[in-house]
C-alpha positions in Angstrom: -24.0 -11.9 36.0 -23.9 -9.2 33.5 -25.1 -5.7 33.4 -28.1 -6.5 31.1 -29.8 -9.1 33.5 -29.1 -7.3 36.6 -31.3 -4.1 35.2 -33.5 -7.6 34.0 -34.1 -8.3 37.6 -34.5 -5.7 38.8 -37.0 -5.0 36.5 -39.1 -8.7 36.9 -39.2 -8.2 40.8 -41.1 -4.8 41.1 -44.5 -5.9 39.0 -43.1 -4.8 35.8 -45.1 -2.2 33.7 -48.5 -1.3 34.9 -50.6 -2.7 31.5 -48.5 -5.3 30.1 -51.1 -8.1 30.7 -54.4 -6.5 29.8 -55.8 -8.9 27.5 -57.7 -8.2 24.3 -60.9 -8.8 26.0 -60.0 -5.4 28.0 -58.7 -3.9 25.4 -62.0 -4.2 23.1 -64.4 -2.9 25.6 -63.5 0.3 25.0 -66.9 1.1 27.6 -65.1 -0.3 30.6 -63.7 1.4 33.7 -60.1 -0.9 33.2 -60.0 0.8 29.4 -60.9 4.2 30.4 -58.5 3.7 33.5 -55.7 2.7 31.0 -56.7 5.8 28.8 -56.6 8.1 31.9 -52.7 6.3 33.2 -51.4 6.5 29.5 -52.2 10.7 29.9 -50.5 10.6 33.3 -53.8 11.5 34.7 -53.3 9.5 37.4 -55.7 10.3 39.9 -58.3 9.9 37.0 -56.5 6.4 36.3 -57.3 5.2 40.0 -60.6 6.2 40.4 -61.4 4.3 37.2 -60.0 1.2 38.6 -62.2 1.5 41.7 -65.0 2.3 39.7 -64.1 -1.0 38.0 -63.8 -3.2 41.4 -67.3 -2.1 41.8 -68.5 -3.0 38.9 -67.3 -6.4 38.9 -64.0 -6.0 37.3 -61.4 -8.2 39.0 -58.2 -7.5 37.3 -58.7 -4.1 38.8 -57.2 -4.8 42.1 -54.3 -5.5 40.8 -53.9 -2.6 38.6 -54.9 0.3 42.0 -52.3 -2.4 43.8 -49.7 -1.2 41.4 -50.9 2.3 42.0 -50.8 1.8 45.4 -47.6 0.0 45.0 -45.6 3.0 43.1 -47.3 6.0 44.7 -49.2 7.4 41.6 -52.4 8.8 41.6 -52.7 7.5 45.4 -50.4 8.1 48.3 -47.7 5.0 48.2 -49.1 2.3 50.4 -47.6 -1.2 50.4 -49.6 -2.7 53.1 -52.8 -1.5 50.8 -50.8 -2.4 47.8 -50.5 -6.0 48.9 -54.3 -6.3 50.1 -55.4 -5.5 46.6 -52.8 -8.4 45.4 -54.1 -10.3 47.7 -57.8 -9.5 46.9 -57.2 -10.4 43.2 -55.7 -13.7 44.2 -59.2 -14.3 45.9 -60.5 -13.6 42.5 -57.9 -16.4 41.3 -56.3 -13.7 38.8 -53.0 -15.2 37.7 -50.8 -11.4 37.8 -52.4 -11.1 41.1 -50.7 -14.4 42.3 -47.3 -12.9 41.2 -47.4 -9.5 42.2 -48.2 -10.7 45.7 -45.3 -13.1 45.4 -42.8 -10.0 44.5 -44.1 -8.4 47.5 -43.0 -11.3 49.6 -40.2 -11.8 48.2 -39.3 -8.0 48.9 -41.4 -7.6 52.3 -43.0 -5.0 50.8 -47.0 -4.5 52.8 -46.6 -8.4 54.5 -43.6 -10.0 56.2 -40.6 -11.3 54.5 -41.1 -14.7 53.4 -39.5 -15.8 50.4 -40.8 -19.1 50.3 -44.2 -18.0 50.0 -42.9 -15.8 47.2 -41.7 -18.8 45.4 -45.4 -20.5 46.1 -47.2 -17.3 44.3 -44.9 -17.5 41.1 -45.5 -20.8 40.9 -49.0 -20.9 41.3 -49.2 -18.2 38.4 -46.8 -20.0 36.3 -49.8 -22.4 36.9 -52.2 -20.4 35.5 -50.3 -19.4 32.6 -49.1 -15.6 33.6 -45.4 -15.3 32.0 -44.0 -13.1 33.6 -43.8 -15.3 36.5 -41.8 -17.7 34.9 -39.0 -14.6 35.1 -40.1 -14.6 38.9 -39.5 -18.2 39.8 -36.4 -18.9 37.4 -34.4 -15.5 39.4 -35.7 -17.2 42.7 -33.9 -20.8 42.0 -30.8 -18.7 39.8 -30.3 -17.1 43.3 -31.5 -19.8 45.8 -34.1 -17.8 47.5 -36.8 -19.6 49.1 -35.4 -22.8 47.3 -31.8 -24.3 47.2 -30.3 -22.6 44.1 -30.9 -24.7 40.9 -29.6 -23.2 37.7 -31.4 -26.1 35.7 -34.9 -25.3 36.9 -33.9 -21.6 36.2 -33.4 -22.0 32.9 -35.9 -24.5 32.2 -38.2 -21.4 33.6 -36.7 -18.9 31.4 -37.2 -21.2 28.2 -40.6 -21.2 28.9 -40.7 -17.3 28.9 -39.5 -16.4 26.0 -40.9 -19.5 24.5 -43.9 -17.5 25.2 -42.3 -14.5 23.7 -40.9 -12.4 26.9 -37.9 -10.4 26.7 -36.5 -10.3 30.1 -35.9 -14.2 29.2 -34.1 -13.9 26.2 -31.3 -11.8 28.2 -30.9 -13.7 31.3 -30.2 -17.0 28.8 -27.7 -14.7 27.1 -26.3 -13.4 30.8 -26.0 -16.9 31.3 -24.1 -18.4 28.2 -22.0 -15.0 28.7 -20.6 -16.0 31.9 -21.0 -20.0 32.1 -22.2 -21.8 34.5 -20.5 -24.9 36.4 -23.8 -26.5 37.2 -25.2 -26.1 33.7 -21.7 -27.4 32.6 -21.9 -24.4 29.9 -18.6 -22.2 29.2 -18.3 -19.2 28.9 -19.7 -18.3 25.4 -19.7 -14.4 24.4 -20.9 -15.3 21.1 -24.1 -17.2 22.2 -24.6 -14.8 24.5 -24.5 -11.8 21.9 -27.3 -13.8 19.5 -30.0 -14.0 22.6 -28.7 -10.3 23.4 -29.6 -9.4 19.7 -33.2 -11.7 19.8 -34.2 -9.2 22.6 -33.3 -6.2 21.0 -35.3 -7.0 17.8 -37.9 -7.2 20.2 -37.5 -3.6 21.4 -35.5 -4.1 24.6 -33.7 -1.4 26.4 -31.4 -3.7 28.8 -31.1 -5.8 25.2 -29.5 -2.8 23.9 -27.5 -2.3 26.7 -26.2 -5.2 26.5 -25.0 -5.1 23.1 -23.8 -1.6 23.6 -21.0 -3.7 26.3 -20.3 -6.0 23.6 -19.2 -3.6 21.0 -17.8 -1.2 23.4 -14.9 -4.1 24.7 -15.2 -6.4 21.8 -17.0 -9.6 23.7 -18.5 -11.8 21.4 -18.5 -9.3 19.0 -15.4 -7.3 16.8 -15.1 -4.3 19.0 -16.7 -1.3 17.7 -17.2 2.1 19.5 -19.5 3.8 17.0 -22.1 0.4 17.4 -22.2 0.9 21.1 -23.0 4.0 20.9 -25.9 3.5 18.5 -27.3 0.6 20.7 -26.7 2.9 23.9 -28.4 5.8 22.3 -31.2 3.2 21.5 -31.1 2.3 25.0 -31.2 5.9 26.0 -34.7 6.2 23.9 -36.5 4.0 26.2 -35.9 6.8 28.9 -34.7 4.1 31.5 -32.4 6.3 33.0 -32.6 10.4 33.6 -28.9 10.1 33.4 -28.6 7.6 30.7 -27.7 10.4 28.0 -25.1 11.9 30.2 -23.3 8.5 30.9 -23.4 7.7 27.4 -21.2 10.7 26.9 -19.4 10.2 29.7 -18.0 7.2 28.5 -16.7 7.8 25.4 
């Protein structure tokens, strides 16, 4: 597995980014406590941002339990609570909302607020695969890449991933690069660094750090790719920009 995807994966199984899902219906109703919540996270006001979202429970809005989960999840604007975290989860899946089926899956797949139980995990991806949330495609295709809470099944995995980006999410577009750039025997695909470098390059038109990362390895050792150090640097510096890393700037230089 190559550097790109395991940053990818890392990234999938934590929630992923606090607003990524808000759909325009939350976005126009500039009146509501999710928007002003939003408005409030955005400023780092984060205190502000939570009390918004509870504001919002109480006023009906659903898709606010997941968002304080997060909060609760990461420790910002409330202390860090994962049992609480996963009782929001939990109370958004008894609203049937589709992130909320997900994010309660990551926190059984990590045993974060409930017991361990990764086949429950793979249940609550599925179930919001179900109802259409994408990133949970991500979710399910890592657990069968990895066999976790189902025998390992690189078909299904990629047959989850397609879907993602087929639906326009980026994390997919790596981990079918990761793939074609180290084979796999039960795909019956080679090794192919050149593939690999095209769904690498679809991601970072899309604005991808890990996508840039990824190409930055290319260059840098010439896989897939004529090997050139000043285009690694540029996608690493692009990388850099996203701010994934406090230290990125200082490895970049480092490795020259």
């Amino acid at each position: 597995m190559g550097y790109a995807s395991k940053l990818a994966l890392k990234i999938c199984l934590v929630g992923l980014c606090l607003f990524s899902t808000l759909g325009a219906e939350h976005l126009e109703e500039k009146r509501n406590y999710i928007y002003k919540g939003e408005e409030a996270y955005n400023n780092k006001e984060y205190e502000r941002a939570a009390s918004f979202y509870k504001s919002a429970i109480k006023n009906g809005e659903p898709l606010a339990y997941v968002l304080l989960g997060i909060m609760y999840e990461n420790g910002r604007g409330v202390p860090k609570n994962y049992k609480k975290a996963a009782e929001y989860f939990q109370k958004a899946v008894d609203n049937d909302i589709p992130r909320g089926y997900n994010n309660l899956g990551v926190m059984y797949k990590e045993g974060r607020g409930v017991p361990k139980d990764e086949k429950k995990a793979v249940e609550y991806f599925r179930i919001a695969t179900e109802k259409g949330y994408t990133n949970a495609y991500i979710n399910l295709g890592i657990m069968y890449m990895e066999g976790r809470g189902v025998p390992s099944n690189y078909v299904k995995a990629t047959e989850c991933f397609r879907k993602a980006m087929h639906k326009g999410n980026v994390e997919a577009y790596i981990l079918l690069g990761d793939i074609y750039y180290s084979g796999n025997d039960q795909l019956g695909i080679e090794p192919d660094k050149d593939k690999a470098v095209v769904y690498y390059k679809m991601a970072a038109d899309m604005s991808s750090s890990r996508a840039y990362e990824g190409l930055s390895e290319s260059y840098r050792y010439g896989l897939g790719v004529e090997k050139d150090k000043q285009k690694a640097e540029e996608y690493m510096q692009k990388a850099c920009n996203f701010d994934i890393d406090k230290n990125c700037k200082k490895k970049n230089t480092s490795s020259r």
